[in-house]
N, C-alpha and C positions, 0 to 999 in steps of 0.2 A: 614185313618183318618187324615182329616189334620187342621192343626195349629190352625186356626180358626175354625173349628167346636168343639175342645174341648175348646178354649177359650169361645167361646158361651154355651158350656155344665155349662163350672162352672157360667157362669153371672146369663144367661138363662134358663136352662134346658129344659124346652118345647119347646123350637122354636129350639135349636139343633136339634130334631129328628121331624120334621115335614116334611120332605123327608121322614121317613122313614112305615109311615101310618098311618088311626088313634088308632090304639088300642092302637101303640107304646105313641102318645103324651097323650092321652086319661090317661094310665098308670103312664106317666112320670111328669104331671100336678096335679094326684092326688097323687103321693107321696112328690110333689114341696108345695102343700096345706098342709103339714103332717109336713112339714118339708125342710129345703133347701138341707139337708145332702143326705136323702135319693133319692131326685129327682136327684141331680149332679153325683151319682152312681148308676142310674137305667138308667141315659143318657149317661153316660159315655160305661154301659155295654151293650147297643142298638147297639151304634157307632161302641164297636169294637168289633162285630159279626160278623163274615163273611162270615156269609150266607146269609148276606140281601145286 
């Protein structure tokens, strides 16, 4: 995970994980519409999975 994809998690959250498919942005946009708290820890826990 590097520097700038988590700098982009906390700005952005959606557009961090759009490398990572749509269910992931799909998910991470509607908890961004919820809230900014829970989308920057739903991107954050996308990012450092590693299995993807």
């Amino acid at each position: 995970m590097s520097f700038w994809r988590v700098l982009l998690a906390i700005l952005f959250p959606p557009l961090s994980v759009i490398g990572k498919g749509c269910g992931s942005l799909i998910i991470v946009f509607l908890l961004t519409l919820c809230g900014w708290v829970p989308g920057v820890i739903a991107a954050l826990v996308i990012l450092n999975n590693p299995n993807n």
